[in-house]
C-alpha positions in Angstrom: 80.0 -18.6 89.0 77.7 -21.0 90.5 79.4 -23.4 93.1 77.7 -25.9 95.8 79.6 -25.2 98.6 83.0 -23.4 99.6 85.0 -26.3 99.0 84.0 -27.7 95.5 86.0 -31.0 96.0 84.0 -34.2 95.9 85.5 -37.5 96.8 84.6 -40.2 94.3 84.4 -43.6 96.8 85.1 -46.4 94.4 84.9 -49.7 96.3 82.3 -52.0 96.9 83.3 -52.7 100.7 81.4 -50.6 102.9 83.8 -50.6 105.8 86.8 -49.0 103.6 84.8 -46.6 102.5 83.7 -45.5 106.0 87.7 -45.7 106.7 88.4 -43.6 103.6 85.8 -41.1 104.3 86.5 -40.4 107.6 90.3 -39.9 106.5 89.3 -37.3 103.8 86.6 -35.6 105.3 88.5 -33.0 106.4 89.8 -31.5 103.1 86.7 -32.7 100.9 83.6 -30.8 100.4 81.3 -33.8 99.4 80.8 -37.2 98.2 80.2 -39.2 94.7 79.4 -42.3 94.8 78.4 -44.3 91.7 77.6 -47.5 90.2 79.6 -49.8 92.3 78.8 -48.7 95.6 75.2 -48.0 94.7 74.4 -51.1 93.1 76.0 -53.3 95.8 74.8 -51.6 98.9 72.0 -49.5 97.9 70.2 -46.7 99.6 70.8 -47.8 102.9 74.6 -47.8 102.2 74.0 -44.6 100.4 72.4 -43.6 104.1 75.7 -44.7 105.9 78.3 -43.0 104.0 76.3 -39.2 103.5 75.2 -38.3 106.9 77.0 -35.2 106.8 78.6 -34.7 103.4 76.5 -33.2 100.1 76.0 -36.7 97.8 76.7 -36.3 94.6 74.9 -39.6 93.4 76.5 -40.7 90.3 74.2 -43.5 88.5 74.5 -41.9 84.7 70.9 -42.8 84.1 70.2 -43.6 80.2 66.8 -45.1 79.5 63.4 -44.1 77.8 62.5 -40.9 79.4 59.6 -43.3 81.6 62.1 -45.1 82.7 64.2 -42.6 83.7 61.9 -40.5 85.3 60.9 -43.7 87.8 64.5 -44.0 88.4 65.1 -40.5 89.9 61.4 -40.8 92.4 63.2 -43.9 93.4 66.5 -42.8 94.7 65.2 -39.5 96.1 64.9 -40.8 99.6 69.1 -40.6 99.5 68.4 -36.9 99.0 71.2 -36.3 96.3 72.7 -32.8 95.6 73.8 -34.1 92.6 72.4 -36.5 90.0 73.6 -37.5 86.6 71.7 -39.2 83.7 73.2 -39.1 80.0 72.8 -36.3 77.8 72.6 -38.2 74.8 69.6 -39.7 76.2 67.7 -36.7 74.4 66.0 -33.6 75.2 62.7 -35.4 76.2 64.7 -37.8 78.8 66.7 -34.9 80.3 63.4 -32.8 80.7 61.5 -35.8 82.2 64.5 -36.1 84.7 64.4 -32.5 86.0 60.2 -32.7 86.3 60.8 -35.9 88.7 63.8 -34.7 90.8 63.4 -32.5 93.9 64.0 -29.2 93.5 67.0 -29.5 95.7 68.4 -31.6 93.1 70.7 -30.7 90.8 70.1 -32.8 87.3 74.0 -33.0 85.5 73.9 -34.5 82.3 77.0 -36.8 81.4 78.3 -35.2 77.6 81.7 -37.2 76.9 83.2 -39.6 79.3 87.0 -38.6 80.5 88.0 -41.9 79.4 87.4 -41.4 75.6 89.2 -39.3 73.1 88.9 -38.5 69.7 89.8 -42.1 68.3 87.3 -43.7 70.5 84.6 -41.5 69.6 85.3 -42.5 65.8 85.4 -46.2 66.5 81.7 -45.9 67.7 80.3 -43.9 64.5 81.0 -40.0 66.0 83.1 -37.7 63.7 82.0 -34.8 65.2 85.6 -33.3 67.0 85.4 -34.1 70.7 84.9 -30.9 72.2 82.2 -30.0 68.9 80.0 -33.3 70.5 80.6 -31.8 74.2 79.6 -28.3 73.3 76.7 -29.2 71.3 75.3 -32.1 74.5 75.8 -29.1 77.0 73.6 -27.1 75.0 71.3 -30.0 74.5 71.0 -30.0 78.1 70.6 -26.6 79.3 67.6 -26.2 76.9 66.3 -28.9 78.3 66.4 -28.0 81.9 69.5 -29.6 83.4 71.3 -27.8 85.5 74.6 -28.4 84.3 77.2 -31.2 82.7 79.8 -33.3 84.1 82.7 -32.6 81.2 86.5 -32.8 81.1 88.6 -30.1 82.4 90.1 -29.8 78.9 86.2 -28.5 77.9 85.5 -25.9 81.3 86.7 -23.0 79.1 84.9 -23.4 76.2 81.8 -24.6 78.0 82.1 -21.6 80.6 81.9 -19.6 77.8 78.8 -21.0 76.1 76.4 -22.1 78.9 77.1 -18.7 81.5 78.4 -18.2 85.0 75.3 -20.6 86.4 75.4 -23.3 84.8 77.4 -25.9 86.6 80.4 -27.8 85.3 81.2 -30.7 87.4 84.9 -31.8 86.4 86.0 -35.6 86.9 89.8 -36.4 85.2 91.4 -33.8 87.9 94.9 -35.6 88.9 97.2 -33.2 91.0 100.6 -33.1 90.0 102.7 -35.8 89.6 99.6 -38.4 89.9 98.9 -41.7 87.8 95.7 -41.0 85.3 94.8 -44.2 85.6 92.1 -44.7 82.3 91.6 -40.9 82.4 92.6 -39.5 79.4 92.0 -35.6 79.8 93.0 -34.4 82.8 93.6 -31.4 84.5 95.4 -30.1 88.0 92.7 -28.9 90.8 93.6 -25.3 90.4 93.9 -25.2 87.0 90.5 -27.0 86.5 89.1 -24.2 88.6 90.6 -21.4 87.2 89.2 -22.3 84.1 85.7 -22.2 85.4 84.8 -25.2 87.0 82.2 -25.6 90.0 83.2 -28.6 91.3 86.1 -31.0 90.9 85.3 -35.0 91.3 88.3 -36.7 92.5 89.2 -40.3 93.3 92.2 -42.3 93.4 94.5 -39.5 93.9 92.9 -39.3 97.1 91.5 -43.1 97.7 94.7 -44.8 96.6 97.7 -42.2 98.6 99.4 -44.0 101.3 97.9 -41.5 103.7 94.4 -40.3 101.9 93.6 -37.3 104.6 96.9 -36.2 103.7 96.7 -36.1 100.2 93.1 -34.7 100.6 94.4 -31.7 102.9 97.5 -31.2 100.0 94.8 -30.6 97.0 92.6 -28.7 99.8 95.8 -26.1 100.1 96.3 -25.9 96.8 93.2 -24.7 96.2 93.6 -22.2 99.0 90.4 -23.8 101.2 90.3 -23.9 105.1 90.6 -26.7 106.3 87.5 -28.3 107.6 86.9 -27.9 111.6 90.0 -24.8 111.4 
């Protein structure tokens, strides 16, 4: 199964204040394998804060890009300085937008295509004109995808096994909604425990508050780290 690294865990870093975010990833770094940071960071402090955080962490750079394929196409070139491991646009941006993605990312890259955000379920995909069941829509985007040259989906944990089973052991299935036990999900709706998530046949887990929002974050960040069996970064 295709992973990125030996310890699959990426820390999302959700704040716009570039000082706690230094704080919080020098607390974590030892039990995390990488970072994501998306639109709030990104679009408050840029590249260059992209440049502070990522020195020596794998970025997964998490902008969810959604546009005319054009557009989107520019929009990769122009964050490729930050050298991302990771990038995600939107699968339902079409065939022809995912394609144009993968042709203007480096080939160290890795294009992800969103299929159904954590935060919805079944009644929120009908209030916006989907019937198709949830996991039906996520299966069918994944495929969408991988025909058109992405290298794998960000899905729910609830989706790894079925989509581990459709798309092959190299596709990769990044995971957000991962809450270790006895964590608040927040607006996550499906969730999943860390080892669960990868036992099911996820490459890399994206986790946030459970780490960002502990009293002591390195702690909590070694705890899921353990749990996973990992060394411990620097042992």
């Amino acid at each position: 199964m295709m992973t990125l690294g030996k310890n699959p865990v990426f820390l999302a870093v959700d704040t716009i204040d570039l000082e706690a975010a230094r704080t919080l990833v020098a607390a974590a770094a030892p039990g995390i394998g990488g970072l994501k940071l998306g639109l709030e960071f990104f679009n408050r402090h840029g590249l260059e804060g992209v440049a502070a955080l990522t020195a020596d962490l794998p970025l997964f750079l998490d902008l969810k890009l959604h546009d005319i394929p054009n557009t989107v196409a520019g929009a990769v070139r122009a964050v490729e300085a930050a050298q991302p491991s990771l990038l995600t646009i939107h699968a339902s941006g079409g065939g022809a937008m995912i394609r144009a993605a993968r042709a203007a990312a480096h080939a160290t890259t890795r294009i992800l295509a969103v299929t159904v955000l954590t935060s919805l379920d079944e009644v929120d995909l009908r209030s916006i004109g989907q019937s198709t069941p949830l996991t039906d829509q996520v299966k069918r985007l994944a495929a969408l995808a991988q025909d058109s040259g992405a290298d794998g989906v960000v899905c729910s944990p609830w989706e790894v096994t079925a989509l581990r089973a459709q798309c092959g052991p190299d596709f990769l299935l990044v995971v957000p909604g991962i809450r270790p036990s006895g964590a608040e999900l927040g607006d996550q709706k499906r969730v999943m425990g860390p080892a669960a998530a990868i036992a099911a046949g996820a490459s890399c887990l994206v986790i946030g508050r459970p780490i960002s929002a502990a009293a002591d974050p390195r702690a909590a960040a070694l705890t899921i780290a353990d749990e996973l069996g990992l060394a411990r970064a620097g042992s």
